[in-house]
N, C-alpha and C positions, 0 to 999 in steps of 0.2 A: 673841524674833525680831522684826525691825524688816525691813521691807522699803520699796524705795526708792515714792518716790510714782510717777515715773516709771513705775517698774516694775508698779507694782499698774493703773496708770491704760490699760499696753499691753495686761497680762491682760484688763482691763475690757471694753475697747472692743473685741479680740477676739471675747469672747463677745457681746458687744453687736453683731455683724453678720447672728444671725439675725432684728433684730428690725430691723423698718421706719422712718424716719422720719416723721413724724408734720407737717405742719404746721396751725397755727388755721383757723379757720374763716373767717374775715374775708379772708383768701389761699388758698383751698383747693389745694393742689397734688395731682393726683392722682399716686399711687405703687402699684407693686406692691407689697402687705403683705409677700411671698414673696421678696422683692428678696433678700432676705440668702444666698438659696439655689439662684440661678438659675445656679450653676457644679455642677450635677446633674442630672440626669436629673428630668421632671417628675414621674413616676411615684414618684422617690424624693425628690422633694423633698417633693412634698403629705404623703406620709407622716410624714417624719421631723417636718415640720411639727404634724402630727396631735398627734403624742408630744409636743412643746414645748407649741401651744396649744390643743389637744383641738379643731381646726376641721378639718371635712368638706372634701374636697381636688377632690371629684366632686361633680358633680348627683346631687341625689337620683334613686334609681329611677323613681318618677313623671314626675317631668320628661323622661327619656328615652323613657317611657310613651306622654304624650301626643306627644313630637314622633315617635317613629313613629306615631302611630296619625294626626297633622296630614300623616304624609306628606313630614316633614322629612329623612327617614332613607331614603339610597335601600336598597331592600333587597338590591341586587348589590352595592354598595357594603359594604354590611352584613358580608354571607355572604364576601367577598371576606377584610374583616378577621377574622371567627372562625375561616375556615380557614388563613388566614395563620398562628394562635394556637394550631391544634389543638384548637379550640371546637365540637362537636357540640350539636345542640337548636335549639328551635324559638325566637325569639327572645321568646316570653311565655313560654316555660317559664326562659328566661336572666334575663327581667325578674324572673318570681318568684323567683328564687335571689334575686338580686341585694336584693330587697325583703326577704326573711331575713334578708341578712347587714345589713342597713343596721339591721332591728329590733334584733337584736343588739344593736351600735354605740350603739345611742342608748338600750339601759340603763344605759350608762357608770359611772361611779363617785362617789362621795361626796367630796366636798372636807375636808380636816381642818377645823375648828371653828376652833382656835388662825390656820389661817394665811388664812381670810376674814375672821377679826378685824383679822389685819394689813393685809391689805387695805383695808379699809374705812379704820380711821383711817392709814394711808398714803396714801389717796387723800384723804381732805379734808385732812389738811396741805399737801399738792400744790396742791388747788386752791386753798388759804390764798396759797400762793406764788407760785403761776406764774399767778394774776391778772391782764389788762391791762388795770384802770381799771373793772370793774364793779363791785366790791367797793367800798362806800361809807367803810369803815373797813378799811384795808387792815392786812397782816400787819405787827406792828413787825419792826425789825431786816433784813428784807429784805436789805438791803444789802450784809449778814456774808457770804452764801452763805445755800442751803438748808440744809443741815447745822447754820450755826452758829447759826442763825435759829431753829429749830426746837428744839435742845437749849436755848437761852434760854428756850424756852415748853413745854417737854414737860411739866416739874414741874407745870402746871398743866391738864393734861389729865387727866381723872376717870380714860379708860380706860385710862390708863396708867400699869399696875401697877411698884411699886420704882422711880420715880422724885421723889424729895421735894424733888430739887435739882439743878440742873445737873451737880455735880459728882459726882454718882450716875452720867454719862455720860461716856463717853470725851472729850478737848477735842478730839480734831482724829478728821475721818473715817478716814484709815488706820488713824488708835489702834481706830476701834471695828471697823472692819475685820477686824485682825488680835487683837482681844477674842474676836470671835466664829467666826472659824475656825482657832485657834490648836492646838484638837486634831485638826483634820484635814491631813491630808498637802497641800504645797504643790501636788503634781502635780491634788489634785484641786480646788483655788480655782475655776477656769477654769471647769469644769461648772457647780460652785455659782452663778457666778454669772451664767451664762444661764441655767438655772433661774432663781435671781429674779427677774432683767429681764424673761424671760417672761411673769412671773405675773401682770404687770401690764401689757401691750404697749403701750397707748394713750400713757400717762404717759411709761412708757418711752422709745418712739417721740418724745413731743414734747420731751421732756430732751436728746434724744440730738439733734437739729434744730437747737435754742436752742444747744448748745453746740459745734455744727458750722458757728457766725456765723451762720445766716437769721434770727435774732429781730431784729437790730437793736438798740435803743437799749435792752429789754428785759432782755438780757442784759448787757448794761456794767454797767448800775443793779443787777439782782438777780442775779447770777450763778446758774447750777444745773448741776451736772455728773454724770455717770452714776456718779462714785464719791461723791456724797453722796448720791445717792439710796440704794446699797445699802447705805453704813453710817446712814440713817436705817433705810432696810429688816431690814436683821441685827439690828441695835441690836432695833427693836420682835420680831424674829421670839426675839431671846432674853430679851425680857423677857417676852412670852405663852409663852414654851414652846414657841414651832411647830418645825416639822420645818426644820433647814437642807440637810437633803441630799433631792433626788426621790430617791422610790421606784427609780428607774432610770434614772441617767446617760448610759449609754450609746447613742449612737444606731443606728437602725436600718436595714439596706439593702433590706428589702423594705416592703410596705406594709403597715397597718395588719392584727390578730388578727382582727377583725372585716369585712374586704372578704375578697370574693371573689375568685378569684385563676385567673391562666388559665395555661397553659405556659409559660417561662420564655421570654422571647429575647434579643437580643443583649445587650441592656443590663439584665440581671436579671427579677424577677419584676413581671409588670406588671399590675394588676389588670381584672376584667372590665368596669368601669366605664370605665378608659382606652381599650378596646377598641371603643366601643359611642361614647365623646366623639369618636374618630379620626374613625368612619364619619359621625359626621354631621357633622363638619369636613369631611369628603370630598366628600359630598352637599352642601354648602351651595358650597363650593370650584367643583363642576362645573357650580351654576348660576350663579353667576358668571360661570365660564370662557364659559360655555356664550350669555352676552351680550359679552363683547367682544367686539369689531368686528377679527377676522383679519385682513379684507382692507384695512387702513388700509395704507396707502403706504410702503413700505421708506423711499420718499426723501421725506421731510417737504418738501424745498426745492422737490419737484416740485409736490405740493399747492396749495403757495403760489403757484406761480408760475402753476399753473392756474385757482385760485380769483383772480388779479389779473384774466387775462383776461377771466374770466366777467362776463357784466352784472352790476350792483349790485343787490344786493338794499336799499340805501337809497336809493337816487339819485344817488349820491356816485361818490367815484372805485375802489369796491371793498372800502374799509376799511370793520371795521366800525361800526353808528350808537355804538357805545362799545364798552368794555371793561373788565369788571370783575374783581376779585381780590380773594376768598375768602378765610378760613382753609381748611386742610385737614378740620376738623369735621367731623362728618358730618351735623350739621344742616344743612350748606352746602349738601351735595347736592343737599337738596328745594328752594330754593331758586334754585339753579344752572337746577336742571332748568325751573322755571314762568318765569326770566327771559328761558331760551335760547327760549321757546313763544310769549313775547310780543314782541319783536323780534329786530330782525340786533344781536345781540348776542354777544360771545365772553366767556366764563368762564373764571377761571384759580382751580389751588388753592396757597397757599403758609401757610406757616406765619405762626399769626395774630399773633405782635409785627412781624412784617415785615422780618425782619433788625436792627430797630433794639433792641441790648443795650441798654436805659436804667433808669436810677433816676428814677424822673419823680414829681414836685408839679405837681397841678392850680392853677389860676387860687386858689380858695376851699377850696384842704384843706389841712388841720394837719401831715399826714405826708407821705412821699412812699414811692412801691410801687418794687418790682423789677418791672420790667414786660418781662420776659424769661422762658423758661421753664427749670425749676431746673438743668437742664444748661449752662447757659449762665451767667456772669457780665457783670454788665451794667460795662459799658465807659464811658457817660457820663451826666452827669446833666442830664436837660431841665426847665427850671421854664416855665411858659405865661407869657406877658406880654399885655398887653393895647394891642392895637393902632388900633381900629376903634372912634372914639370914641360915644358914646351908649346900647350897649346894656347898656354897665358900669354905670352909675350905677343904672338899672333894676335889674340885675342884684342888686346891693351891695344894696340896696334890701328888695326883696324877699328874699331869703334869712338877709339881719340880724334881717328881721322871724319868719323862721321859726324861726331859730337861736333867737332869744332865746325865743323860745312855745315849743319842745323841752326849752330851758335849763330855765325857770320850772317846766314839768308833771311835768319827773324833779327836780327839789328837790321837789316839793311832796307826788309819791309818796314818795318815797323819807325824807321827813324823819317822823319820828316825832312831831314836836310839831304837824307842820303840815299831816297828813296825814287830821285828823278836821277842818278849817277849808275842808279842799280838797272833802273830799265835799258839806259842805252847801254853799258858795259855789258852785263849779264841776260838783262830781259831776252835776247832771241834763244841762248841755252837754256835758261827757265822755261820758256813758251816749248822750244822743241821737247821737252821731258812732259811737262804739263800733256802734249798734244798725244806724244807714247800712252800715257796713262791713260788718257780718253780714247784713242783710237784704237789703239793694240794691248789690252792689259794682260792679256795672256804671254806677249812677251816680256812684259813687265815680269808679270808672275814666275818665267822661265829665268832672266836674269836674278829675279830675288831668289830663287833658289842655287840660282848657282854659286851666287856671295854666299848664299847661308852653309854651301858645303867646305867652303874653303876659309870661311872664320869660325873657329872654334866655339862653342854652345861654352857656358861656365859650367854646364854639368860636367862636360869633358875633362876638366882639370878641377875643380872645388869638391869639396865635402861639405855637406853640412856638419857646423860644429856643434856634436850635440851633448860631450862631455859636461859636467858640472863644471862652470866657472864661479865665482864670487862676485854675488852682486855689485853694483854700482855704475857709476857712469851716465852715462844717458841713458841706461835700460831703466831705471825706475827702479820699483820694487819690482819688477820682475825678473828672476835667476835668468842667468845664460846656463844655456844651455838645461838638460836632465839629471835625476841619479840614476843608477840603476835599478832602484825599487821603480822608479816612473818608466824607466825604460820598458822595465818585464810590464809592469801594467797597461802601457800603451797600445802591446803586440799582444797579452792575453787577452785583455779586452776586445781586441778586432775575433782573435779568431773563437770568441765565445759566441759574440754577438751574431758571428756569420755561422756558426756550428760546425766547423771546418774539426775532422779527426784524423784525415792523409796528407801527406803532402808529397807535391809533384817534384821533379830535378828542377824544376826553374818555377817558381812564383814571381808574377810580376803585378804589382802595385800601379796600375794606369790612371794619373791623374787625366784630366781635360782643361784645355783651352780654345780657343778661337783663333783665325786670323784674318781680319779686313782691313779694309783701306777710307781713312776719311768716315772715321763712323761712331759719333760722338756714344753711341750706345753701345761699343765696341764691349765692356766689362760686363754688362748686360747676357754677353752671351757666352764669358767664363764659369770659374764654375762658383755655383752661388755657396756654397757648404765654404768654400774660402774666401768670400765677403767679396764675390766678383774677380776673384783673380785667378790665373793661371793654377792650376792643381797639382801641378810636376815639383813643386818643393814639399809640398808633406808627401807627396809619395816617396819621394825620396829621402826623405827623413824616418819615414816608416820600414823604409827597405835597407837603408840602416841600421837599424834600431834591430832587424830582426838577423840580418847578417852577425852581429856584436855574439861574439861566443858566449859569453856569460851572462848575458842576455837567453839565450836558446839550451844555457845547462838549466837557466832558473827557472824555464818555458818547461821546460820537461818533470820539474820536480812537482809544477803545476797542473800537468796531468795534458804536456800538448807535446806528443811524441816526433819530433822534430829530426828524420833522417839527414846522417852526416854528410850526404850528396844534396841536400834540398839547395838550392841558389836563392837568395831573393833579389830583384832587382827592381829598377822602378821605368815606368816611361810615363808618354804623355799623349793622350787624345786628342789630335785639330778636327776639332766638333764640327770645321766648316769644310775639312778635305778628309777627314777620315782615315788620315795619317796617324801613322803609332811610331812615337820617336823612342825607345828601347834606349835608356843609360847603364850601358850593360858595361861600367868600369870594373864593377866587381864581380864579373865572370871567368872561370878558372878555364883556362885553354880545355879543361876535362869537357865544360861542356858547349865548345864552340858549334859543332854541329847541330846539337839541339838548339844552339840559337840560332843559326842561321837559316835551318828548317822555320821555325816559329818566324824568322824576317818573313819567307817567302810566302807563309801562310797568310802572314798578317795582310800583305802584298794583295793577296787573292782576296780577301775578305773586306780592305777599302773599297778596289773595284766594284765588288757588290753590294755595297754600303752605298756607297758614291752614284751609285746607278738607278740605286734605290731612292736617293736623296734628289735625283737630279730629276726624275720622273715626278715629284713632288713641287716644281720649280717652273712657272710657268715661262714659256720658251725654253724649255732646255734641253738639250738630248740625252736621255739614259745612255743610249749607245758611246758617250763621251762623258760619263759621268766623273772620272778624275781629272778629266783636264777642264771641263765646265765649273767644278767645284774650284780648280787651283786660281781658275780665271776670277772668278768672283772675289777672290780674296787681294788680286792686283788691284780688282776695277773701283776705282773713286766714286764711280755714278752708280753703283749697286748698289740699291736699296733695299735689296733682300740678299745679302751674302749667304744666310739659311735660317732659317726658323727658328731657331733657338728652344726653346720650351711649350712654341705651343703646339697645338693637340693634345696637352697631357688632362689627362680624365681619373688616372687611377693610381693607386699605390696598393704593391702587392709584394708582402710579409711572409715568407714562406722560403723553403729548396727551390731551387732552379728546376728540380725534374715536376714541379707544378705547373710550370708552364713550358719548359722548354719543347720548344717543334714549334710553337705557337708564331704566327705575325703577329704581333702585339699594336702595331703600325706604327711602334713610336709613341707611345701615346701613356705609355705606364711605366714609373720608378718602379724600380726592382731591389728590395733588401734582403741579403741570403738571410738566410734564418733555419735553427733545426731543431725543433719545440723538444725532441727528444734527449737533446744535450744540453737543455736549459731547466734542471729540475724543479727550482724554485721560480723561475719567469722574471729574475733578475736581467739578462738580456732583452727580452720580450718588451722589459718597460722600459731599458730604455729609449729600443728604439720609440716605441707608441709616443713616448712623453718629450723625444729628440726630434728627429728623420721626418716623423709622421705631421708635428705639426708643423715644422717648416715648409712640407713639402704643401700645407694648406695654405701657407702664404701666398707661395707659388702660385699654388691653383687659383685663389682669390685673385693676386693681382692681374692676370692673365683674363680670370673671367670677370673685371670692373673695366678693364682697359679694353675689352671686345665689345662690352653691350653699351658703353659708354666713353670714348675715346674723350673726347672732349673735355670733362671732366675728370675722370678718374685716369688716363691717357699722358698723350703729348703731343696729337695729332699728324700732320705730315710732317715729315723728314723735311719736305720739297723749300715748305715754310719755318723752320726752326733757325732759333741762330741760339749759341752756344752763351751762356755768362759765366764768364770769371774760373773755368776749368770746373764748376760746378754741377750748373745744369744748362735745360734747355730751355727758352721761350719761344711762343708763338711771336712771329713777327719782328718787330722794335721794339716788344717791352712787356709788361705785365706780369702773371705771374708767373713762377719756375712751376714746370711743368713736372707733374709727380709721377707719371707712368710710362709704358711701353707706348712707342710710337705704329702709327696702323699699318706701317708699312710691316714691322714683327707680327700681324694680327692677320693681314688681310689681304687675300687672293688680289682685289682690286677693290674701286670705292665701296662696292653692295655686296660682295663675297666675301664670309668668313672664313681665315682657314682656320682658326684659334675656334673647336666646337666649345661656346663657353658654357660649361657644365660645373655645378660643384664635385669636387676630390671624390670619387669611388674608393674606401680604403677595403683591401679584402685580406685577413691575418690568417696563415695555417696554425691553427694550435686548438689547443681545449677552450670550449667556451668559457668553462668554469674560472680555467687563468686568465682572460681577457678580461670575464667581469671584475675579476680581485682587483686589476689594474686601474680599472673606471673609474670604481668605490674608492681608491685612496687618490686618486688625480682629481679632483673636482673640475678642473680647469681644461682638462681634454673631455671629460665628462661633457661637459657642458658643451664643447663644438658639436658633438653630435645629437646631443638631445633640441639643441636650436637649429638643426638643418644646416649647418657650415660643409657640414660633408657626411656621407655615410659609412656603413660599417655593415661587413659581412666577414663570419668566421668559418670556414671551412674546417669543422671540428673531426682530428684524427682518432679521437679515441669515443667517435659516433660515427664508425663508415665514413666519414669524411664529408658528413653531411653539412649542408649552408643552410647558416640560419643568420637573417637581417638584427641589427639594432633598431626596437620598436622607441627607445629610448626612456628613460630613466631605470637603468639598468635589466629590462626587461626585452626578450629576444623572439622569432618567430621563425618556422621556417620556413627556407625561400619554396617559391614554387618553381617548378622546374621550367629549365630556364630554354628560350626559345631561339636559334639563332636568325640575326635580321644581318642585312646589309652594310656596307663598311661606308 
């Protein structure tokens, strides 16, 4: 029996969609692991999950513990959902059930012997292969495929029994394929082989990435596809003997043997755990609600045209001393909030590549990133050119001198002959810098700053190149550079989607980045809207784009009245020090003071950011909150340099004067929005159908990697070692670990600071426009009617009343909402 490759490759990748993909660490994208299953009910999905990869779908009982007993949990809310459920008891006597059945659950069951063998040397072949460039002696053959690569070296692996020779192995991966389930019925390949994929998700996941094109140049050179992975996998599972069929194929529609289980309703059996996640979704929901601003003005254009009259709070003619624009992040927030505290300033949130799809090279790098986020395919490619003569040469300079000192220290580790000349020549200067870093990293961080003022940034002297070039080259099909029809589209679109109709002397474009030391999750806590990277190049390509005169005559025939004083410029967010680096090349000496005012406000507003952030930090002093934060970013043994994304519970669609005044606490994306200037809800959908569900990935992987580290995770920092510039593994080996590590998550071992909640989404606009949107997206439709997240509208043209998604296009309204404890 020969089946077609075609044919085997559709089964494959069929069963291959309960399983995630994965990408390296160097581009962290974040994903829902659970993604392959979000056409189900949550309830049924965490389950069947369960079954696939043995991961906990709920918080633990404790976790629920403390946040009633924090006060998180309103307890009318509570009671609300147990009788909703036909739940009697007190809810510590429900906890203690609950705690039972979880004991239960985590006696679990013993793995066959034969198939953690498989395991393991399946996974160092992997990491043999799917290497990018740390491997000093890399894997021969490469080239063939993984399959062909691997059967050329199996013969010479000890653990691998009845191989003497290649040709002991099938030649082509269908052949081994169809070797190894030749006595099983066709109808049941398809299981089998989610099963295997399963058994190993992480690899899995990043196979399946690579050979859906995001590796890049990766994949052209070493090919790897999810049908050589499984006939390397059968192959090894039948030459150890392991088991090729699970115990139980079949999947399941209620939830796991081991939860607790409450009365059945609409949509099956739902356990007591989801019951208990609802309410305190409910509770966190109502304080929320419970800070919007109701009484904000049906008619936006009134607002404005009130706030024109009003005296100036700069001295000026009404507008504000600037204005700035955010990612949606919800590090923005804290941010947002201490800049709106420090001047007449306006805050916007938009998603952080900025509209600009690009494949972008830096000034001084080798590669060049997707600097869009993975829903999105990037449309052109920008390289920096250097404009602004002088601080290049410095530049070049300095960093040739660093490169080559990086070059010489990893030969000289890394070389075996040269590596006992290196400890006695070099080793005590190395130790003495090592010993700085660990003992003093705050002087570290005081010296890195001080190189950083005296070698020129490439923003200082480059431009992004964004004129139309002529395809070819190593760009692909993608154009270098824009036209200018793309141009005007790329800046009308922001300010449509943000509903912007003034503008200030100085708009500023603030992408975000990170900065740590020694922290393989480093990309992790850039900005995810640019596939894990730094945000400062499309902001700056945006503030570009919007400066171009012809650009800003075509802005106006468009109906975005663009005063001849407005500046745009762009900077950049350190998410970890709350630093705002301003590329203010394109500022006219006119408006040097208003910049320089805006340095000093910005000045005043990290402090209290940083203050904010530092109080949030255990061991740390608010009262030193920017020099605690600069420290973090020296120190090598920080394993909390900051938080990154979690706390985040909500996304909120709407003007800034919805919530502004509000502590939000860090906890909510923010997208400008102004239903009033969006007639047909063309804005409206894209962001719902953009921003919105990314931002559910977010929230997903954040709440799989808190109630389940282990699985859905990457566990401690403390134990990880790095493969191949890729990913992480636990220990010496096994599999690539697919999520946030606990130390992103968690206070300490039993403390969550990650509250793991599903996405709160809450939109200002007409409900009537929101349902138009549902009805023609099936697929956002569909997250909310399976519980992925909720949805509340705060309808302006009904008093501003909140009304919940009951789901299937049908709404209620909320009850008034009660405020509870933070």
């Amino acid at each position: 029996m020969t089946l077609e490759r075609t044919t085997l490759e559709d089964s494959i990748d069929r069963a291959a969609e309960t399983v995630g993909s994965v990408w390296p660490l160097h581009s962290f994208v974040t994903a829902n692991p659970l993604a392959g299953f979000e056409d189900r009910p949550f309830h049924r999905a965490v389950s069947e999950a369960e079954q696939l990869f043995g991961g906990r779908g709920y918080p633990h009982p404790s976790v629920f513990r403390r946040a009633w007993a924090d006060g998180r949990i309103d307890p009318e809310v509570l009671r609300e959902e147990l009788d909703a459920h036909g739940v009697s008891g007190t809810p510590e006597a429900l906890l203690d059930e609950m705690e039972t059945a979880e004991a239960e659950r985590e006696r679990g069951s013993d793995t066959d012997d034969a198939t953690e063998t498989v395991d393991r040397i399946l996974s160092k072949w992997l990491a043999a292969f799917l290497d990018q460039g740390q491997a000093q002696w890399s894997m021969p053959n490469r080239e063939r495929g993984f399959y062909a690569a691997w059967r050329s070296l199996a013969p010479h692996d000890e653990e691998i029994p009845g191989c003497d020779d290649p040709s002991d192995i099938p030649e082509s991966p269908v052949e081994a394929v169809e070797a190894v389930l030749s006595e099983f019925p066709e109808g049941r390949w398809e299981a089998i082989f989610e099963h295997h994929l399963a058994a190993l998700p992480g690899w899995t996941g990043f196979v399946k990435q690579r050979a859906d094109g995001h590796a890049g140049p990766w994949q052209s050179k070493y090919p790897a596809s999810l049908l050589d992975y499984l006939a390397v996998r059968l192959t090894l599972v039948d030459l150890l003997d392991a088991p090729v069929e699970p115990e139980d194929t079949g999947a399941t529609d209620g939830p796991s043997d081991h939860e607790a289980t409450v009365e059945p309703d609409e949509s099956g059996e739902v356990p007591l755990a989801e019951v208990w996640l609802t309410a305190w979704e409910k509770s966190y929901r109502a304080r929320l609600l419970d800070g919007i601003d109701q009484s904000i003005t049906v008619d936006q254009s009134v607002t404005a045209d009130q706030s024109a009259a009003e005296p100036s709070t700069d001295g000026g003619d009404g507008r504000p001393a600037a204005q700035l624009v955010f990612c949606i992040d919800t590090r923005s927030e804290v941010i947002r909030r201490h800049i709106e505290d420090a001047g007449p300033y306006e805050t916007h949130g938009y998603a952080g590549f900025f509209g600009v799809p690009m494949r972008y090279e830096g000034y001084d790098s080798e590669v060049e990133i997707d600097a869009c986020p993975p829903i999105v395919d990037p449309e052109h490619r920008v390289t920096e050119r250097p404009e602004h003569k002088g601080g290049e040469a410095a530049h070049d300079r300095w960093t040739g001198l660093a490169t080559a000192a990086r070059k010489h220290l990893k030969s000289l580790k890394t070389n075996v002959a040269a590596a006992f000349t290196f400890v006695e020549g070099g080793g005590s200067a190395y130790g003495a810098a090592m010993a700085a870093r660990t003992l003093v990293p705050s002087a570290v961080a005081d010296l890195s700053e001080a190189v950083d003022d005296r070698v020129p940034s490439p923003a200082e002297f480059c431009e992004p190149a964004l004129d139309r070039r002529e395809k070819g080259g190593d760009g692909g099909d993608l154009p270098h550079g824009m036209t200018l029809a793309e141009k005007v589209d790329c800046a009308g679109t922001a300010f449509e989607l943000m509903g912007w109709e003034e503008f200030g002397r100085l708009v500023v474009f603030a992408g975000h980045a990170s900065e740590t030391a020694n922290n393989p999750f480093g990309s992790s806590l850039d900005c995810g809207a640019c596939a894990g990277n730094p945000g400062g190049p499309n902001a700056r390509a945006l503030a570009a784009i919007c400066n171009d005169e012809e650009v800003r005559a075509q802005l106006r025939e468009r109906g975005h009245d663009i005063p001849e004083d407005t500046v745009f410029l762009a900077g950049e967010h350190n998410t970890t020090t709350d630093e705002i680096t301003l590329f203010d090349g394109a500022v006219p000496e006119s408006h040097r003071e208003d910049l320089e005012r805006l340095r000093a406000d910005l000045d005043e507003a990290r402090a209290g950011a940083a203050a904010e952030r530092a109080e949030s930090m255990a061991g740390a002093d608010p009262e030193e909150g920017v020099r605690e934060t600069k420290r973090r970013t020296a120190d090598w043994a920080e394993t909390r340099p900051e938080w990154g994304l979690a706390g985040n519970g909500s996304f909120v669609i709407g003007p800034r004067e919805l919530t502004e005044g509000e502590d939000l606490d860090g906890r909510a994306f923010l997208h400008s929005y102004d239903w009033s200037t969006d007639p047909d809800g063309a804005a409206l959908e894209a962001i719902v159908t953009g921003p919105l569900v990314v931002t559910q990935w977010i929230n997903s992987q954040y709440y799989f990697a808190t109630v389940d580290n282990a699985v859905y995770g990457s566990g401690s920092k403390v134990t990880q070692n790095p493969r191949g510039n890729i990913g992480v593994v636990q220990g010496n080996g096994g599999d690539l670990m697919t999520g946030l590590p606990l130390q992103s998550l968690m206070v300490d071992s039993e403390r969550p600071y990650h509250q793991p909640l599903r996405l709160t989404a809450v939109i200002h606009a007409p409900v009537e426009r929101v349902t138009d949107i549902l009805a023609r997206h099936e697929e956002v439709a569909r997250l909310f009617d399976n519980g992925w997240l909720s949805l509340t509208v705060v309808d302006p043209e009904q008093d501003n009343v909140a009304v919940h998604y009951r789901g299937d296009l049908e709404w209620e309204r909320a009850s008034a909402a009660r405020p509870l404890a933070h």
